[in-house]
C-alpha positions as CSV (number, residue, x, y, z in Angstrom):
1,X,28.0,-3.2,-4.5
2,X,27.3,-6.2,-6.7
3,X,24.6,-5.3,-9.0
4,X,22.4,-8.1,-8.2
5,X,18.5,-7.7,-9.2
6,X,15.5,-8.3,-6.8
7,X,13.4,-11.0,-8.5
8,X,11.1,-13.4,-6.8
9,X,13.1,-16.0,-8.2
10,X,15.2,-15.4,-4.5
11,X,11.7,-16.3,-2.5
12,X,12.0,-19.7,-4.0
13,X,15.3,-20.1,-4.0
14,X,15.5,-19.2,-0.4
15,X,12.9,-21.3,0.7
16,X,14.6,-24.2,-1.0
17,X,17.5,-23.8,0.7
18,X,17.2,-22.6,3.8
19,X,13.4,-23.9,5.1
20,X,12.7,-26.9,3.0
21,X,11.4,-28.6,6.4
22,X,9.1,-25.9,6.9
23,X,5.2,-27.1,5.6
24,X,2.4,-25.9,3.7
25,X,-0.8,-26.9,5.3
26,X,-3.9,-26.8,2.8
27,X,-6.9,-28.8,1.8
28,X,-6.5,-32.3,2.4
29,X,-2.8,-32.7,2.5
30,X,0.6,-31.1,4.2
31,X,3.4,-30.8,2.1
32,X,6.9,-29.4,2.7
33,X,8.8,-26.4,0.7
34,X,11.2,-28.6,-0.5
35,X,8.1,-30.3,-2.3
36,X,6.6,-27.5,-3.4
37,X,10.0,-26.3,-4.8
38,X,10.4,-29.9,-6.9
39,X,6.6,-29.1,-8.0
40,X,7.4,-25.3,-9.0
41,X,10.8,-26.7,-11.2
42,X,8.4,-29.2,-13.3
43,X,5.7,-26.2,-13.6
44,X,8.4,-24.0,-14.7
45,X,9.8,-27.0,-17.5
46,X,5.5,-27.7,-18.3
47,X,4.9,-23.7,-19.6
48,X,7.9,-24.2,-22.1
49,X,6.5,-26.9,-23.3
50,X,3.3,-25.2,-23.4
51,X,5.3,-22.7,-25.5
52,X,3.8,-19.9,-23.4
53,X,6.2,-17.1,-24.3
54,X,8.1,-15.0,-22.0
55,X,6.0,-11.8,-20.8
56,X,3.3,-13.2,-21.5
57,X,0.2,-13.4,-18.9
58,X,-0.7,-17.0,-17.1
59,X,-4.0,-16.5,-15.5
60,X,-5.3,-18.1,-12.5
61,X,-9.0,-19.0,-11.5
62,X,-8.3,-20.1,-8.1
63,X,-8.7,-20.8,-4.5
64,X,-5.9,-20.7,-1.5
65,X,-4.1,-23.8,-2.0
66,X,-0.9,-25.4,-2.5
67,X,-0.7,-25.8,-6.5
68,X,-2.1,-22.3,-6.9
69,X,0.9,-21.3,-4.6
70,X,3.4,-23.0,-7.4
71,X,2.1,-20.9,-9.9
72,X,2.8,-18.0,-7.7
73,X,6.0,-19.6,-8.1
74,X,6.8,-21.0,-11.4
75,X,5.1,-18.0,-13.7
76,X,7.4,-15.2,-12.7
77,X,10.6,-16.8,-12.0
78,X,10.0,-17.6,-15.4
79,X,9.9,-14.1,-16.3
80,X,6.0,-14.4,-18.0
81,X,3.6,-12.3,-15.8
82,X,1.1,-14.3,-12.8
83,X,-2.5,-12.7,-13.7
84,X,-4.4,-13.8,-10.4
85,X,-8.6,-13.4,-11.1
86,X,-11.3,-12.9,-8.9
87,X,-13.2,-16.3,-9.3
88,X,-16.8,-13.6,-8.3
89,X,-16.9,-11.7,-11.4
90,X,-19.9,-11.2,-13.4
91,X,-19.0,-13.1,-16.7
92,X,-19.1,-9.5,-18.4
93,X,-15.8,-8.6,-16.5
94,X,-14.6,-11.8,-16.3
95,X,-14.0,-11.7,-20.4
96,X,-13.1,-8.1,-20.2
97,X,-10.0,-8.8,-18.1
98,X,-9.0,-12.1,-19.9
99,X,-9.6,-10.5,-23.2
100,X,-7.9,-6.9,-22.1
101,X,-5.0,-9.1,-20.8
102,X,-4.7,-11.5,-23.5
103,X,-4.4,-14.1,-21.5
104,X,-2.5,-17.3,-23.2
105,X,-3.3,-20.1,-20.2
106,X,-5.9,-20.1,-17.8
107,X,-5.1,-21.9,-15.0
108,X,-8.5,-22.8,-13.4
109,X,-9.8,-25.0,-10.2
110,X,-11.9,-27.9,-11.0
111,X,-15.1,-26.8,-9.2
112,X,-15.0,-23.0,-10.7
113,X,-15.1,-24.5,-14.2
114,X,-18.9,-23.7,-14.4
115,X,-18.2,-20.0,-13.6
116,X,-15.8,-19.6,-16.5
117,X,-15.9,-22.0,-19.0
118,X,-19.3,-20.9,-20.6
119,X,-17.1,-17.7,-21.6
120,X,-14.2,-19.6,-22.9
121,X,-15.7,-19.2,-27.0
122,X,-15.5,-15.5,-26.0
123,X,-11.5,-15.3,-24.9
124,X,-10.0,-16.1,-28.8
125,X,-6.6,-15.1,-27.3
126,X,-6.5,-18.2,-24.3
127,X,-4.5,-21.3,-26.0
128,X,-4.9,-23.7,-23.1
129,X,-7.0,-24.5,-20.4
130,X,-5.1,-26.3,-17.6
131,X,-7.5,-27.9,-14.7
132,X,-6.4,-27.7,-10.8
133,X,-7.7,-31.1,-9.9
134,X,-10.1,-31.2,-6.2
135,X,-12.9,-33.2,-5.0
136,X,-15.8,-31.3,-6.9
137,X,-16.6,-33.9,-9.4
138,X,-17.6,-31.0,-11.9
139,X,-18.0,-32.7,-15.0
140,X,-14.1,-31.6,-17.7
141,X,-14.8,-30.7,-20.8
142,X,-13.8,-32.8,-23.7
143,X,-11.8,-30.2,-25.4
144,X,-8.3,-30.3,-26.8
145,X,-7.4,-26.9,-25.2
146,X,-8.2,-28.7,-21.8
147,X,-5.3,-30.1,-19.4
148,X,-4.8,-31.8,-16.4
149,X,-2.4,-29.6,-13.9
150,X,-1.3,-32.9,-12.2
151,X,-0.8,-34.6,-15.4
152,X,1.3,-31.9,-17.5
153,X,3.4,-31.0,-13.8
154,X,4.5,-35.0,-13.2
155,X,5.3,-35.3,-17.5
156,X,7.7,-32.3,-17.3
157,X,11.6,-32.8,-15.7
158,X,12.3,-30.3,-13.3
159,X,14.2,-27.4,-14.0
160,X,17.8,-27.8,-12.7
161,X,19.1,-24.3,-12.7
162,X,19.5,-21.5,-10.0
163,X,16.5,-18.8,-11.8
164,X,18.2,-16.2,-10.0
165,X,20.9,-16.5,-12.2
166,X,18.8,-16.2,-15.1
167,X,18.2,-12.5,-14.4
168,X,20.0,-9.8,-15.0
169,X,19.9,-5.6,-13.0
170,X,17.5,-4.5,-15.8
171,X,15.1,-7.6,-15.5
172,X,14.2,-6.6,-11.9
173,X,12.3,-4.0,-13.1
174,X,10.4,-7.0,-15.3
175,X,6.5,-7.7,-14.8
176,X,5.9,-10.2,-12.4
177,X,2.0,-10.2,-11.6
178,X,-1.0,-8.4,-13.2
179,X,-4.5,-7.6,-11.0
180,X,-7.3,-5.7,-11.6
181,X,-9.2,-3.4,-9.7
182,X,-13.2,-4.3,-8.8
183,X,-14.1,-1.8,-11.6
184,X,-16.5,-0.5,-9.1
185,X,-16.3,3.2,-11.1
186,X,-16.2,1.8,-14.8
187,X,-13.8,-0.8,-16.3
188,X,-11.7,-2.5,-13.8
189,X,-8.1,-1.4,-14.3
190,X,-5.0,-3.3,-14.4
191,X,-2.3,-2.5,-12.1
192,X,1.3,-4.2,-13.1
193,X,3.4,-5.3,-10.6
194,X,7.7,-5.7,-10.6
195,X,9.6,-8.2,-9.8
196,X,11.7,-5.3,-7.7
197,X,8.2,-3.8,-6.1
198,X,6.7,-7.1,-5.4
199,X,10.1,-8.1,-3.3
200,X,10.4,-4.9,-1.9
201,X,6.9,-5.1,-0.7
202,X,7.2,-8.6,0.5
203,X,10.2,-7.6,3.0
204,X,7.6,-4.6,4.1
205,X,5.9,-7.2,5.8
206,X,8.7,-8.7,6.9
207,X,9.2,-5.2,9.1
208,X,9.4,-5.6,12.8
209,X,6.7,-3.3,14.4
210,X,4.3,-3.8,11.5
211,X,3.4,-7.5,10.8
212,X,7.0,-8.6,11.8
213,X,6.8,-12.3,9.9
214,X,9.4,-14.4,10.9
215,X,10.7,-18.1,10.7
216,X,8.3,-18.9,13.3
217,X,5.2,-17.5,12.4
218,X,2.7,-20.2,10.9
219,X,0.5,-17.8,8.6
220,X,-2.6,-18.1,7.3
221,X,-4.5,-16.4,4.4
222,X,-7.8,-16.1,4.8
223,X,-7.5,-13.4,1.8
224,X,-8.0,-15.2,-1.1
225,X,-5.1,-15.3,-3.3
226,X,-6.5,-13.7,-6.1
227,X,-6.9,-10.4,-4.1
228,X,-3.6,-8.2,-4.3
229,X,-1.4,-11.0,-4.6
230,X,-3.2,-12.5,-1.0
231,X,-1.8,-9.2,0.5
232,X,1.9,-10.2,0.1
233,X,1.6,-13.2,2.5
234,X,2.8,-16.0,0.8
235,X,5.9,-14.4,-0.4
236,X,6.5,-12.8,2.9
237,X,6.2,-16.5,4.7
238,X,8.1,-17.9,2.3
239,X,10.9,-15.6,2.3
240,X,11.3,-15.6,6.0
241,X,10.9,-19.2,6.6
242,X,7.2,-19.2,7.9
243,X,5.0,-22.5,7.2
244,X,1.6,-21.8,5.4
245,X,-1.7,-22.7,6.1
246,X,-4.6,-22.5,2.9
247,X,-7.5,-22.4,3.8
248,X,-9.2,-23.5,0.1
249,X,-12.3,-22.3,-1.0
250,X,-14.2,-22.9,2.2
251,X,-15.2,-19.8,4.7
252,X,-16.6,-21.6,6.4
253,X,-16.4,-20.6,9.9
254,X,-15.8,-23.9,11.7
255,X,-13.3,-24.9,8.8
256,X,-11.2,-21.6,9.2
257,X,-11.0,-21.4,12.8
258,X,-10.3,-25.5,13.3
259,X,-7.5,-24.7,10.8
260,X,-6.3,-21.9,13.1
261,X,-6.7,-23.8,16.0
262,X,-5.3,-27.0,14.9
263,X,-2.0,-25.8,13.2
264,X,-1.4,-23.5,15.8
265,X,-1.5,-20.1,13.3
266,X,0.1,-16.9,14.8
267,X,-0.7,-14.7,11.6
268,X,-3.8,-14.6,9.7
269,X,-5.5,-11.8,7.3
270,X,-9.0,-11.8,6.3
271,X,-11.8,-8.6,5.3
272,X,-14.0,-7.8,7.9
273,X,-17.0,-9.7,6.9
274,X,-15.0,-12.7,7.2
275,X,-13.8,-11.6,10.7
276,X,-17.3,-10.7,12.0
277,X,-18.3,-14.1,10.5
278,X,-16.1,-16.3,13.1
279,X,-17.0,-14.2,16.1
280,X,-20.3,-16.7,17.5
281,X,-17.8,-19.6,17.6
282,X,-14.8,-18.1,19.0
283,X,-15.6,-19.3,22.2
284,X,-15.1,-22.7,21.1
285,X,-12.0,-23.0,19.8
286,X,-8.1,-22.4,21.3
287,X,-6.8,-19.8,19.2
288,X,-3.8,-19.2,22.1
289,X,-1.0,-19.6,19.5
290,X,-2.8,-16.0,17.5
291,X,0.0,-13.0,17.8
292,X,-1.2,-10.9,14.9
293,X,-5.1,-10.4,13.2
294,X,-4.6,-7.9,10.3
295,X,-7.9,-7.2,9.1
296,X,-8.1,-4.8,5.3
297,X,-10.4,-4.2,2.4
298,X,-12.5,-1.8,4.8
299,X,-12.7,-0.4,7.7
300,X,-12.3,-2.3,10.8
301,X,-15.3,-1.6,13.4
302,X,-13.5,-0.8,16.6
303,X,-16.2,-2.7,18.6
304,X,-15.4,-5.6,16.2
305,X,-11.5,-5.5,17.2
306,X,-12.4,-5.0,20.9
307,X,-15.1,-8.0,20.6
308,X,-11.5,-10.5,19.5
309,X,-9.5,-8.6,21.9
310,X,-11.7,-9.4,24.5
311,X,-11.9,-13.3,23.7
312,X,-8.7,-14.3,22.7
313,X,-6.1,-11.3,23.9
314,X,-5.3,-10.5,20.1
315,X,-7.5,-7.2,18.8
316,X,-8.0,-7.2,14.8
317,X,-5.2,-4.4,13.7
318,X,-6.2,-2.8,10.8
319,X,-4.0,-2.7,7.6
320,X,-5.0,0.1,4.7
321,X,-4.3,-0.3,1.4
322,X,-5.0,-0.7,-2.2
323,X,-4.6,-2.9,-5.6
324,X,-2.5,-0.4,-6.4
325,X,-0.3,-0.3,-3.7
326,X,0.5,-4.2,-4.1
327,X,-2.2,-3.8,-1.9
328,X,-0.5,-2.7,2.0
329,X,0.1,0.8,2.8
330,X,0.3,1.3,6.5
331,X,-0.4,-1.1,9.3
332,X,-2.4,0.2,13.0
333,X,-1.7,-1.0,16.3
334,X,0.0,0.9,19.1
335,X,3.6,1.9,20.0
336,X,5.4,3.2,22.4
337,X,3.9,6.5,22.7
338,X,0.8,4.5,23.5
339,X,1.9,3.4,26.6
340,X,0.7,4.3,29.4
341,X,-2.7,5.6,27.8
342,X,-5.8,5.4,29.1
343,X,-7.3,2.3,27.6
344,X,-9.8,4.0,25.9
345,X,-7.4,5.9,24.5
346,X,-5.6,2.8,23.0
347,X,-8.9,2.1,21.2
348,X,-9.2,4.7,20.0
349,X,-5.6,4.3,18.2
350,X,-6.3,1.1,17.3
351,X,-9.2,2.5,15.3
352,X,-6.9,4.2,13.3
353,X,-5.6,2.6,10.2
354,X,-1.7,3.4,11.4
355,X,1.4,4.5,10.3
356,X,2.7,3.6,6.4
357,X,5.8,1.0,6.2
358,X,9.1,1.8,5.5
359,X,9.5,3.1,2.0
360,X,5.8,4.3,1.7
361,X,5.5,8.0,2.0
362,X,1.6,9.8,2.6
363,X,0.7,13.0,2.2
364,X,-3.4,14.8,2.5
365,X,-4.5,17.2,-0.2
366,X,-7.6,19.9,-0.3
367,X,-9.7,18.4,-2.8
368,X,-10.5,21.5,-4.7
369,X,-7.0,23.3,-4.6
370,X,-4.8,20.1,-4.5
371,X,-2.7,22.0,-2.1
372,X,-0.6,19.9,0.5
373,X,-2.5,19.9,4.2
374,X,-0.8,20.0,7.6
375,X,-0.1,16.5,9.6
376,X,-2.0,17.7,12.9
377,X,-4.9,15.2,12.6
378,X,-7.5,17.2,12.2
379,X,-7.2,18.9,8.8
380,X,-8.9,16.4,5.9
381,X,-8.1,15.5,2.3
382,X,-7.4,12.9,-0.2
383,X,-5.0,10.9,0.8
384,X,-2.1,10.4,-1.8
385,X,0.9,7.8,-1.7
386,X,4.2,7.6,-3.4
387,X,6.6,4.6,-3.1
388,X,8.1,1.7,-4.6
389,X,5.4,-0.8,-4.3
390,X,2.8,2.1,-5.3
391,X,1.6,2.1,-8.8
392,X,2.7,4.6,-11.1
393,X,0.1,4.1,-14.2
394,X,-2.7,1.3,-15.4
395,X,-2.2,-1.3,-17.8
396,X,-3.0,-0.1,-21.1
397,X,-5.5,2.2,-19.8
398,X,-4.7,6.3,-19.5
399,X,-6.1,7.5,-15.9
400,X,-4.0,10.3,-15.6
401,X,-6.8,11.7,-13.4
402,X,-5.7,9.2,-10.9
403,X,-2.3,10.6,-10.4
404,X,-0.9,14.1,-9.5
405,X,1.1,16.2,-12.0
406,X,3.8,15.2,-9.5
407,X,3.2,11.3,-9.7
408,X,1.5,10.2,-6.4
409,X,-1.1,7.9,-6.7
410,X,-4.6,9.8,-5.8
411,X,-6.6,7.3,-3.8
412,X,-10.0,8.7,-3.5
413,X,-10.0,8.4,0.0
414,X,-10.4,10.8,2.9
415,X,-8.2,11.0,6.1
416,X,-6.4,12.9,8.6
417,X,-2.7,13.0,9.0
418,X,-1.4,12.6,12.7
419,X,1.8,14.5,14.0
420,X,3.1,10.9,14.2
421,X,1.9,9.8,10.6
422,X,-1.0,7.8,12.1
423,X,-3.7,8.2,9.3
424,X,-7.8,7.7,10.2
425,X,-10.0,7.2,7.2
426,X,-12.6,9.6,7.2
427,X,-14.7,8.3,4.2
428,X,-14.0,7.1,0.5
429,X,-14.7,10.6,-1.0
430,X,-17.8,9.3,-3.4
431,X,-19.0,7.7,0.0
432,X,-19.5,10.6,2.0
433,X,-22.9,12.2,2.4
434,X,-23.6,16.0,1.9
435,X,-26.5,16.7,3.7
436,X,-28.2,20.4,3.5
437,X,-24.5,21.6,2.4
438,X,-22.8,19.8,5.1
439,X,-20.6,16.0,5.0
440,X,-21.8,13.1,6.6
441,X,-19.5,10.2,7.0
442,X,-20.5,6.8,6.3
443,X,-17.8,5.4,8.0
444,X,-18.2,6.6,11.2
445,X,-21.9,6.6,11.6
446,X,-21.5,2.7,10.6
447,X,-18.9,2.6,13.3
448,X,-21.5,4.0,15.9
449,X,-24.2,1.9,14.8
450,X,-21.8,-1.5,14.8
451,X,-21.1,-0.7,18.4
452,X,-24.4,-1.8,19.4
453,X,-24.2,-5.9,20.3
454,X,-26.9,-7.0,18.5
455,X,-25.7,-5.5,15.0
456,X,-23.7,-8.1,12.9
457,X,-23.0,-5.5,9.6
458,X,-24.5,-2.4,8.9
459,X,-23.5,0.1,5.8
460,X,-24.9,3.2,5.4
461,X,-25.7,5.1,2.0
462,X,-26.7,8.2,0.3
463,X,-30.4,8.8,-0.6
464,X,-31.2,12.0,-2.9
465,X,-33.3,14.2,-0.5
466,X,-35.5,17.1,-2.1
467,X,-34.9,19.1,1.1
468,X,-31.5,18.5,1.9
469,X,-29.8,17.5,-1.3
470,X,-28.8,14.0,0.4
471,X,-29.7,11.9,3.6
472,X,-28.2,8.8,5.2
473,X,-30.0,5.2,5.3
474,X,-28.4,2.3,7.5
475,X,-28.7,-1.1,5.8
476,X,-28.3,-3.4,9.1
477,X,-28.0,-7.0,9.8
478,X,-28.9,-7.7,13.1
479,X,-28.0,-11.3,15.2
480,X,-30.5,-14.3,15.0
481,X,-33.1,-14.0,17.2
482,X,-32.2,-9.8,17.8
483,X,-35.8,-8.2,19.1
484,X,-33.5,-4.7,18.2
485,X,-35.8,-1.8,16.4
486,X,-34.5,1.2,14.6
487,X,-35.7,3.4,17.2
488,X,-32.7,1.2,19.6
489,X,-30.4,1.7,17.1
490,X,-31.0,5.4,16.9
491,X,-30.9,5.4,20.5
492,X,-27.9,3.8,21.0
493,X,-26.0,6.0,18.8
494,X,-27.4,9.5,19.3
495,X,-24.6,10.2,22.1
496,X,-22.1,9.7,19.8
497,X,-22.6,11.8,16.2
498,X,-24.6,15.1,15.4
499,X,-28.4,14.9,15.9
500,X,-28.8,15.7,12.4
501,X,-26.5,12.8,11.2
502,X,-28.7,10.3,12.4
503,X,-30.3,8.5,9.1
504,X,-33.1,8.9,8.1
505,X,-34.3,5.2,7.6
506,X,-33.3,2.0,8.9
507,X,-33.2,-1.3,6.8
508,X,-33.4,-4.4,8.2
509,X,-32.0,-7.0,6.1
510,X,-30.7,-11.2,6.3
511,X,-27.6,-10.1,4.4
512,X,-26.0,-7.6,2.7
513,X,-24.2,-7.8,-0.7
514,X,-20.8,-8.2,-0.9
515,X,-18.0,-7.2,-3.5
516,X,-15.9,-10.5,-5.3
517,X,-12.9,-9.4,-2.4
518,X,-15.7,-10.2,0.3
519,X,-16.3,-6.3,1.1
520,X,-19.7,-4.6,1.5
521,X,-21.2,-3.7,-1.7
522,X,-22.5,0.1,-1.4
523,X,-22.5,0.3,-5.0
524,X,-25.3,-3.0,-4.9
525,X,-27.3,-0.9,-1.9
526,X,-27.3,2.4,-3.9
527,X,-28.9,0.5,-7.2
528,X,-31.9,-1.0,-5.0
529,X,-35.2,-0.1,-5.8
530,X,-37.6,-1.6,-3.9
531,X,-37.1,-3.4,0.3
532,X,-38.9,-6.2,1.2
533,X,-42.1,-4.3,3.3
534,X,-41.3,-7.4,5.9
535,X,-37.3,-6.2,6.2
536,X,-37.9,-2.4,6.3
537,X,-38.5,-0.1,9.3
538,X,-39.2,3.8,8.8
539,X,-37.6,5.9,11.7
């Protein structure tokens, strides 16, 4: 067999090729792959000139649109290394990661500049500062590290080579794209992606049965594309010929879901708080040309999947994954076992965050012993993962704690194992509650409680309990106009968990803090001291 490598310089290549007709959609304009192929060439000519060296890390401050996909592009094919930030950092891990990454460009939309530009003096390593031109109007510094993207793309010639011919075996194994974790336990951590695991991982969701994209999918992501490399959907579109829809930096309900109607999208991914978001307008919009909903980052409410189901045919299928795990690790939905199930028992597999694509291997352990535990989907333990696309080590950082002596990757969640390999997150371990010796999970109490129509989010926490070591609290957000008490709540969900689960105390709040990916922010919850007296309700 010919020894060729798997690079992402193929993705391009491909797309130039075969589906230059196909189109990216994104703000203000529609523009085709052959386009954004001719941009990606002059990009590729502009970070010579630059004299960014090979290996080293580009860095992007960006939304979902179609220059931040050349640079998606252009920066590994190029064989330096695509570091994609979250724009929603606190400025004290924003320099962190530039600085811990040494960053030598930041690439950086107009209308974030005021987010990272007061930290520039503190990132010594950053040469250049290269602006991604929209209709903000934020004032641009007068600084001679400061660039215009348009400018420095349209003064380069376009690169006239094949750059798959420009790597060799070994160089598969090359970095092609650098993210960090939230740093919700400490430091956020880098996690170094190949060109090899980043292809591999891109024709995962390419697998039929999973996602399945194909040449006729028009796919959206709603993910921002600083999150896990927009969980592998822009390579995966572009590699099998699907056109691309960009949403920008709007989430704006209306925008996202006249997007999806208008362009006719059959694939989008987005949290759940970005889900639960579009639900009072669904009505209002045709969303017939929606096959697939992947929903990831946490867990999918069933009630939440049922409430899309219901409207528009399509329930929200969960995905589970990781930063580490480039991020997807198994995909829900039924199969053919399924059919022919009671319908409430589909839901209730559909709940379940699936089985783990091809190539990616799961296994539960006992927490204390670290011995293996039987697939019967009952048993629970940590849930480990080994495969190509799976991390085997941080960036510059020792964490041997978050790998076995064997080299899976120790995930810090808790699930069961089905006899068919379908996995159900129990809780993320430092989420669960031990209450007078005995586990709580958060997850599914905030399943039971989202059940309830009136509830728009809930999340439910530890509080240190004299008595019982620990005892639930439900923050809840409840629909305008709602006339819902805690006492309802409690109600509502007392024929579904223990009597001695039920929490303690029930929060009423507007909104609930969210992580920079968009997820509930428990880690925000746990550090409040005081509650509004006008939001709280003792149960």
């Amino acid at each position: 067999m010919q020894p060729r490598p798997l690079t992402l310089a193929h993705v391009l290549e491909r797309a130039e090729r075969l589906y230059a007709h196909k189109q990216v959609v994104t703000v203000g304009e529609r523009v085709t792959y052959a386009e954004v192929a001719e941009q990606t060439r002059r990009l590729a000519t502009a970070l010579d000139t630059l004299g960014v060296p090979a290996g080293a890390r580009v860095a992007t401050f960006a939304t979902n649109t179609r220059r931040h996909l050349e640079l998606y592009l252009a920066v590994p094919i190029t064989k330096r290394v695509l570091h994609s930030i979250n724009i929603r950092l606190s400025a004290e891990h924003l320099e962190y990661i530039v600085n811990h990454a040494e960053d030598d460009v930041v690439f950086v939309d107009r209308a974030l500049l005021p987010r990272i530009w007061p930290s520039a003096g503190r990132m010594p390593e950053v040469r250049h500062w290269v602006v991604l031109p929209d209709d903000s109007g934020e004032p641009i510094p007068d600084d001679p590290r400061v660039l215009h993207y348009d400018d420095l793309v349209a003064a380069a010639e376009p690169f006239a080579g094949s750059f798959e011919d420009s790597f060799t075996l070994a160089d598969e194994n090359l970095a092609s794209g650098l993210c960090y974790t939230s740093g919700t336990t400490g430091p956020p951590k880098g996690v170094l992606y190949s060109h090899r695991s980043t292809i591999l991982h891109c024709l995962g969701t390419l697998a039929a049965g999973f996602i399945g994209l194909c040449e006729s999918d028009v796919v959206m992501p709603i993910v921002p594309m600083f999150h896990a490399n927009a969980w592998g959907l822009p390579y995966g579109a572009m590699m099998t010929g699907a056109s691309l829809v960009l949403p920008g930096p709007s989430s704006d309900p209306t925008h996202l879901l006249t997007l999806m109607e208008t362009e006719r999208v059959t694939v989008a991914g987005a949290v759940p708080t970005v889900w639960t978001s579009l639900v009072p307008q669904l009505a209002f919009h045709d969303l017939g040309a929606t096959r697939f909903l992947l929903g990831g980052g946490s867990v999918i409410a069933p009630a939440l999947s049922e409430t899309y189901r219901a409207a528009i045919g399509v329930p929200i299928t969960h995905s589970w994954g990781m930063t580490e795990i480039s991020p997807v690790g198994t995909i829900g939905g039924t199969r053919t076992q399924h059919h022919g199930t009671t319908a409430a028992e589909q839901t209730a597999v559909r709940a379940a965050q699936g089985q783990p694509l091809p190539l990616v291997t799961l296994r539960i352990a006992d927490v204390e012993t670290g011995q293996e535990l039987p697939r019967d989907g009952t048993a629970i333990g940590e849930l480990q993962v080994a495969g190509p696309w799976v991390a085997g080590g941080y960036y510059q950082v020792d964490a041997v704690d978050s790998f076995t002596d064997d080299g899976w990757l120790r995930t810090g969640d808790l699930a069961t194992i089905a006899p068919d390999g379908y996995i159900r997150l129990v809780d993320r371990m430092k989420d669960l509650i031990k209450s007078g010796g005995e586990w709580i999970s958060s997850v599914e109490l905030e399943s039971a409680i989202t059940s309830h129509p009136d509830v728009v989010e809930v999340a439910v926490i530890a509080r240190p309990d004299p008595k019982w070591g620990e005892r639930p609290v439900a923050y809840v957000v409840l629909r305008d106009g709602s006339a819902t008490t805690g006492d309802d709540l409690l109600a509502h969900i007392t024929p579904a968990v223990a009597k001695w689960w039920l929490p303690d105390e029930v929060v009423f709040r507007s909104a609930l803090p969210k992580t920079g990916t968009g997820k509930l922010s428990k880690s925000s919850l746990r550090d409040l001291t005081q509650v509004p007296q006008a939001e709280q309700l003792q149960t």
